[in-house]
C-alpha positions as CSV (number, residue, x, y, z in Angstrom):
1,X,7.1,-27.0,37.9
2,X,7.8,-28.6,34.5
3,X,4.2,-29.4,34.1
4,X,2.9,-25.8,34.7
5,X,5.8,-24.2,32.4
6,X,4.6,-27.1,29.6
7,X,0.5,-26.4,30.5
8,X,1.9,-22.4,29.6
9,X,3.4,-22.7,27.0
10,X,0.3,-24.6,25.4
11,X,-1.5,-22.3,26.4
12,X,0.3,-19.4,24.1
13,X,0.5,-21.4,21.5
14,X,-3.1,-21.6,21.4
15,X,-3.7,-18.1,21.7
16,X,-1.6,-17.7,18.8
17,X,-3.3,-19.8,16.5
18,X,-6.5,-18.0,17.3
19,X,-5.2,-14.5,16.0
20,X,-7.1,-14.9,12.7
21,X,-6.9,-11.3,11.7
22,X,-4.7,-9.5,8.9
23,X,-1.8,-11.1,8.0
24,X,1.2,-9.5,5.8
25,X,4.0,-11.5,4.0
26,X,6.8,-10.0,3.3
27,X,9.2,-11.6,0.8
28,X,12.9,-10.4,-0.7
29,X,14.1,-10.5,-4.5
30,X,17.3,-10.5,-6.1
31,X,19.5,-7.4,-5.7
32,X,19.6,-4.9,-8.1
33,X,22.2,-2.3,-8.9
34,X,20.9,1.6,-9.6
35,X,23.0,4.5,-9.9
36,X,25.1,3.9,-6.2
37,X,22.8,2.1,-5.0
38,X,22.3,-2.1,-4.5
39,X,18.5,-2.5,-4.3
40,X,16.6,-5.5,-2.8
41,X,12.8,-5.2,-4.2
42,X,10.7,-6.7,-1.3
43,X,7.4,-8.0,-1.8
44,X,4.3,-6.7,0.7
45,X,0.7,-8.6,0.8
46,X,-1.7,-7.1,3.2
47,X,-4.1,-9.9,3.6
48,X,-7.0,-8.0,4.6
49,X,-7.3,-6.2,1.4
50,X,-5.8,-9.0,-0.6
51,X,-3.4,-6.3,-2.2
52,X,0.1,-7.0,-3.0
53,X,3.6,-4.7,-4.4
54,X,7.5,-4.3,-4.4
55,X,9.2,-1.6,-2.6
56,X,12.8,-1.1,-2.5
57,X,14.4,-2.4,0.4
58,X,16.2,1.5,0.9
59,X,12.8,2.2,2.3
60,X,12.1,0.9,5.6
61,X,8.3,-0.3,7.0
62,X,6.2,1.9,9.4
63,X,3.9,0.3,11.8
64,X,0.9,-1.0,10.4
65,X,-1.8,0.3,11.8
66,X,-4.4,-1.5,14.1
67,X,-7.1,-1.9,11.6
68,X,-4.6,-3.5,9.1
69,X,-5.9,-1.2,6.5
70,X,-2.4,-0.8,4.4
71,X,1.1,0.0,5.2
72,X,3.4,2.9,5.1
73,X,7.5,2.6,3.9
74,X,10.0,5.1,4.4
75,X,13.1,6.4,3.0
76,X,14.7,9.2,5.7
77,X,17.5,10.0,3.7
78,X,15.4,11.4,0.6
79,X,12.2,12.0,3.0
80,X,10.4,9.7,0.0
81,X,7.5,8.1,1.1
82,X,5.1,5.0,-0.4
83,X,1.6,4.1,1.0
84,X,-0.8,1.2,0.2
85,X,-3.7,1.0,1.4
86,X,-7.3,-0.1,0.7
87,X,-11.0,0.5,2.2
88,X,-14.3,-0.7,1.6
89,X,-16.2,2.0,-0.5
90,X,-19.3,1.5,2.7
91,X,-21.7,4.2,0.4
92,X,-20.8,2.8,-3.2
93,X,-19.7,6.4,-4.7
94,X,-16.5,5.0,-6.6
95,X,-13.5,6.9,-7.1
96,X,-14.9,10.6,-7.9
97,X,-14.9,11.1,-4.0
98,X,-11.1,10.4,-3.8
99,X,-10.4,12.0,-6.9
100,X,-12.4,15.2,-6.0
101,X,-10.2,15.2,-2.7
102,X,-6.9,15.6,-4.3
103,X,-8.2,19.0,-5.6
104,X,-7.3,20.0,-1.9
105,X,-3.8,18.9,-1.3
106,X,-2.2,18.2,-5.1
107,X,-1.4,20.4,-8.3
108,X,-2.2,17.4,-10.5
109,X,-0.1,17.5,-13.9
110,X,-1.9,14.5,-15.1
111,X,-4.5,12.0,-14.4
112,X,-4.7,9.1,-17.0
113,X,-7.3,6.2,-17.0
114,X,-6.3,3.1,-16.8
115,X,-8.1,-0.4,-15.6
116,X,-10.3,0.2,-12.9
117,X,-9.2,3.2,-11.8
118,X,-6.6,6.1,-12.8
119,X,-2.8,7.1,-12.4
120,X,-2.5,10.7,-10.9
121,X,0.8,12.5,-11.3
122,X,0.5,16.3,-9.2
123,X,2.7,18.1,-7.0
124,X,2.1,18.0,-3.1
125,X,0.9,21.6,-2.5
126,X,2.6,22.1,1.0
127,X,5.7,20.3,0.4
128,X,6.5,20.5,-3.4
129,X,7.2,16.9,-3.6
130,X,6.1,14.8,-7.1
131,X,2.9,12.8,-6.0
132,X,2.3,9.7,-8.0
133,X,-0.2,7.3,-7.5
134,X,-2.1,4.7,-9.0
135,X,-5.9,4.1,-7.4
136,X,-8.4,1.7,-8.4
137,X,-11.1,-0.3,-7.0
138,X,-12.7,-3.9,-7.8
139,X,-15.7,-5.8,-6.3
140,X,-15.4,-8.1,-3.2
141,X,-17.5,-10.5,-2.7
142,X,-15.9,-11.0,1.1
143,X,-16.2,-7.2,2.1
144,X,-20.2,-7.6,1.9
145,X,-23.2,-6.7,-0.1
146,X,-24.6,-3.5,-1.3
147,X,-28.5,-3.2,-0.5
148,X,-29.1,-4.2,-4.3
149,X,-27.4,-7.3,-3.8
150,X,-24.1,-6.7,-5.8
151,X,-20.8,-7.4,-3.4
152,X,-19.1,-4.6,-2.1
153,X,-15.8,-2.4,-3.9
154,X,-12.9,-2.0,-2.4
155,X,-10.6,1.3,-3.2
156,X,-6.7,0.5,-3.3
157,X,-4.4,3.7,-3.0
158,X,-0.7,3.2,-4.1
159,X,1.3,6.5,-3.3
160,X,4.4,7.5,-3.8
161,X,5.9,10.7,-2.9
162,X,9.5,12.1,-3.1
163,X,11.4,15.8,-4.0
164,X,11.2,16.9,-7.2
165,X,15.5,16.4,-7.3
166,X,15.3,12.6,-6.7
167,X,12.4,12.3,-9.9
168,X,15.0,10.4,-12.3
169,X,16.5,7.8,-9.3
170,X,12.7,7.1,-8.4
171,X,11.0,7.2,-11.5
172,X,12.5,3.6,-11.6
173,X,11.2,2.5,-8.5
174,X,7.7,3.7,-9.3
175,X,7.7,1.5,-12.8
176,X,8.8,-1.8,-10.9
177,X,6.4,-0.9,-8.2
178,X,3.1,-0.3,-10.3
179,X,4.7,-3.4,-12.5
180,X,3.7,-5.9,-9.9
181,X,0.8,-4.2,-8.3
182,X,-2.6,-6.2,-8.3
């Protein structure tokens, strides 16, 4: 009996070892103090984008999704939401297909260049809430070729969205979030 309950346990072990897919670390900072409020900043990586940020620890993680594509984090109390995410851009078009799809869904106050990609600020059209988020895309060689031979982009989303009456509490948030972004 203790050889079959040893010869088991081996055996989950071993499948363990084989799950090779995305991985996500998740790592605390020191507290911080804002307004009533003691914030941890917590570090997410998704590993299959190789994308990491901080995220206050008031805002609690979703479910990631099956294809490991990003993660979602939640604050109930303020209904603020923050969304990474990433995706292989398959047809090489860049960022004008993304940006031409905010058209549908944001008032956008401003959209500002930066690095790689742009900032968006807007206002959700069906909810009201400020949008902010900070979009950009770099090569990979890992995610595959292009037909001409050049490696592959991959798109990174950052989102942040929260009522318009919370804008001075997160506005500090979104500056240490986009701080350590990469």
């Amino acid at each position: 009996m203790r050889l079959a309950i040893f010869v088991l346990l081996l055996a989950i072990i071993g499948c363990k070892s084989e799950n090779k897919g995305p991985q996500e670390v998740i790592e605390s900072k020191p507290l911080e103090i804002s307004g009533n409020e003691i914030i941890n900043y917590i570090t997410y990586c998704n590993d299959r984008f190789d994308v990491c940020m901080i995220y206050p620890s008031n805002f609690s993680a979703q479910l990631e999704p099956a294809n490991g594509d990003g993660r979602t984090f939640r604050n109930e109390i303020d209904s603020a939401e923050i969304v990474l995410y990433g995706y292989i851009d398959q047809t090489n078009q860049g960022l004008q297909p993304q940006l031409d799809l905010y058209k549908e869904f944001l008032e956008i106050e401003n959209q500002n260049k930066i690095d790689n990609g742009y900032e968006i600020l807007g206002k959700d059209l069906e909810t009201g809430f400020i949008h902010k988020e900070r979009i950009f895309i770099k090569p990979d060689t890992t995610a595959g070729k292009y037909t001409d031979g050049t490696p592959m982009n991959i798109i990174y989303s950052l989102q942040f969205t929260y009522p318009q009456e919370k804008d001075k509490k997160y506005k500090k948030y979104w500056s240490k979030m986009i701080e350590k972004l990469n």
